[in-house]
N, C-alpha and C positions, 0 to 999 in steps of 0.2 A: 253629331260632331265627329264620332269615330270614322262615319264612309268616311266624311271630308278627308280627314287626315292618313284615311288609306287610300284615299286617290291620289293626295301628294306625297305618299311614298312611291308609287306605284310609278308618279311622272318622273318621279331623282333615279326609282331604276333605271328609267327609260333612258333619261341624259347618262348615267355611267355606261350603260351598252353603247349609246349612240358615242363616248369618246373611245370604248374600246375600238368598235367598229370601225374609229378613224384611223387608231394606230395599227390596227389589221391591215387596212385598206394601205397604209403608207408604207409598213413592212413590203407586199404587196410591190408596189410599185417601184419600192427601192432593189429588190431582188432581180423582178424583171429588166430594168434598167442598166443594172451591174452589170458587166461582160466578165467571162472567168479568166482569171488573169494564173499566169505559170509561175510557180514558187520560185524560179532564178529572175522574170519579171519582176519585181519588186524591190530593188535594191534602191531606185530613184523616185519609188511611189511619194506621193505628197504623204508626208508624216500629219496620222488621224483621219486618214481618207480611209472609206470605206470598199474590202475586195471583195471579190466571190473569189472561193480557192475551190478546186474538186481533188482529193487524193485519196491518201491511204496513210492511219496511224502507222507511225512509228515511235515506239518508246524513247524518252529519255530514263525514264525512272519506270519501272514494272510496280504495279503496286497489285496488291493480291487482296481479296473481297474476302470481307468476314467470316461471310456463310456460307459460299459458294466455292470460297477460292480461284476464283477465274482471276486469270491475270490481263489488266486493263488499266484505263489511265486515270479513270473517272468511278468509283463507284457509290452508293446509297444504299445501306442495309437499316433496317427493320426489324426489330423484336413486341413484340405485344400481349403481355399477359392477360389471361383471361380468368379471372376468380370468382369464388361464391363467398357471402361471408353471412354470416348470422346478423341481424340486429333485431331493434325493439321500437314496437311503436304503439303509442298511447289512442287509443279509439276516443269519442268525443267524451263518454262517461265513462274517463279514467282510468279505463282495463287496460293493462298491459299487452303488449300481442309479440310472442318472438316469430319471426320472419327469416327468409333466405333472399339475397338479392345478389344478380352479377353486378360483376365490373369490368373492368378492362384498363390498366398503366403500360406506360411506355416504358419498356427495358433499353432497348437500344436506339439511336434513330442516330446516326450517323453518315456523315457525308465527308467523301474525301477526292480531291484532284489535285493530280502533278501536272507539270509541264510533258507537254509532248511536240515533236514533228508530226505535219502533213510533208508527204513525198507524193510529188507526181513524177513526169517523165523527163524534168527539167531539173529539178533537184529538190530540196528539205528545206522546211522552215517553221523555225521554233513558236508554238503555239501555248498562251497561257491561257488556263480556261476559266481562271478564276473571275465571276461576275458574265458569267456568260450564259444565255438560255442551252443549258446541254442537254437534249433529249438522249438519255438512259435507255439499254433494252431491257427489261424484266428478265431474269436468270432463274430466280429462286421465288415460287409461291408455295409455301410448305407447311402445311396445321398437324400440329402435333398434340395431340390430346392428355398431354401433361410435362411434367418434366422429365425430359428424358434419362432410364436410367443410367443411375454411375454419372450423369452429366449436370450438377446442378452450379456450373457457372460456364461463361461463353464468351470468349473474348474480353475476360477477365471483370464478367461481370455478372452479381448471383440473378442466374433464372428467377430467382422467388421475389424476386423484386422488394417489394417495400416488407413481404411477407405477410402483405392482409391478405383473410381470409385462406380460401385452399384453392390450390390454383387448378382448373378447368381446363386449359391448355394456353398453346402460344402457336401464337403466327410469326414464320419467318417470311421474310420479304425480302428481295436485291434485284438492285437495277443499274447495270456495268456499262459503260464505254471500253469494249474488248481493245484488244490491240489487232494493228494488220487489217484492217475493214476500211471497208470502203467509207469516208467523211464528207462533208460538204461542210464548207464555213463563208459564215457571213459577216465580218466584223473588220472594224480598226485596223491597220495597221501602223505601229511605230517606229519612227527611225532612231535605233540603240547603237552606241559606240561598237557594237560586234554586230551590225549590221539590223534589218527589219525583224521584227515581231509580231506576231497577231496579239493583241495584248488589250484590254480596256485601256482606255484612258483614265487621266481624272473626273472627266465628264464625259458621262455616255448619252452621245444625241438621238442613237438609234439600235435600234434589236442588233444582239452579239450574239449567232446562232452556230451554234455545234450539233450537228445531227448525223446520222447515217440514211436518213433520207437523201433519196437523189433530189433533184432541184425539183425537177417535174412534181413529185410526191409532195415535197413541201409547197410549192404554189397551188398544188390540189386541193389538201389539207386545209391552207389559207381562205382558198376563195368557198372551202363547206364554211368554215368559218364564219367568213365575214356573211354568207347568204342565211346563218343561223342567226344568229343578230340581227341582221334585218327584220326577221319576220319577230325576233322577242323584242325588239324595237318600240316596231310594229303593233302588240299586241299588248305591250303594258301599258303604252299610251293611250290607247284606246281603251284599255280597261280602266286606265287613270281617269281620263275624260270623263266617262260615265260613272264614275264612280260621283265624281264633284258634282255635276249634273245632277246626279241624283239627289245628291245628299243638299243642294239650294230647293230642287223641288221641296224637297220632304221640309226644310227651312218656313217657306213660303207658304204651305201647305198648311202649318204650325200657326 
């Protein structure tokens, strides 16, 4: 009974890849499809229509990264404790046994985006990135093999976390949308009483992309993608199949 029912896990992965692989696929095509349109362009765009914009951040608000301090519009920091604690565990004939085991709790995990301008060579246009897929660079990967001294709080919050156990060390992590870099955006734009926006809607029909990817890079990226999926597809279905297959032999067998 068990193959059976891990063949039809095996076929529900397969259909979840196979609707990823659709929305890859229609990203995909909707990208290709889009022409880049010029940030003064847009003033009579259909409000909720989809642009391709190519520029360069420009701040409205500067916001400064946790751990890093980079100054950008977007960032995602990371704290992760890592501890050892004592405990006690009963063997089947009742003997007590004291033990050492890690762990690992979240200190920090934080995400923060302002509004910004994209500038091209035709002028600025205010971009909210809130509900948008914003691909992040990585800034800070940092293990520190305990608490650092004289440092036992960090952005106003205690290193020791919950204070189980003794702490083993901490992973810093941060991942920034700098300012002044080159962007590419793919998403909505809305027509506001102070003119267009890049902006979600209330309903989002299709991917809202924020990247420092050039186009090219992200339709690369896409089509490894969608060609991975195909082949895990591919391969769980067929592992699905034979798995049922099997498991009526073995049935019949019985």
């Amino acid at each position: 009974m068990w193959i059976w029912c891990a063949g039809c896990g095996l076929i529900i992965l397969a259909v979840i890849v196979i609707v990823v692989r659709h929305a890859e696929i229609n990203k995909l095509i909707a990208i290709v499809e889009t022409e880049t349109s010029p940030c003064s362009g847009l003033m009579h765009a259909q409000n909720g229509s989809f642009v391709e914009i190519k520029g360069f951040i420009e701040p409205i608000q500067v916001l400064r990264s946790d751990v890093g301090g980079r100054e950008c519009v977007c960032y995602k920091s990371t704290i992760t404790r890592e501890y050892e604690e004592e405990h006690q565990e009963t063997d089947a004939a009742g003997r007590v046994h004291r033990k050492r085991r890690r762990g690992t709790e979240s200190i920090v995990s934080r995400e923060v985006r302002t509004r910004f301008y994209v500038r091209d060579d035709s002028g600025r246009l205010p971009v909210d990135p809130e509900g948008a897929q914003v691909e992040l660079i990585e800034t800070v990967k940092k293990d520190e093999p305990g608490v650092p001294a004289g440092k036992a709080t960090f952005a106003e919050v205690n290193l020791e976390g919950s204070g189980r156990g003794q702490t083993k060390g901490l992973k810093f992590r941060e991942w920034v949308l700098p300012v002044e870099v080159p962007v590419y955006i793919f998403g909505p734009v809305l027509q506001t009483d102070n003119g267009p926006v890049i902006q979600k809607p209330a309903v989002l029909s299709r991917d809202f992309i924020i990247t420092t990817k050039s186009e090219e890079a992200l339709m690369g990226a896409t089509k490894d993608s969608i060609q991975a999926l195909n082949i895990t597809g591919v391969v769980l279905s067929l592992a699905g199949i034979a798995l049922i297959v099997y498991s009526l032999f073995l049935t019949d067998a019985l």
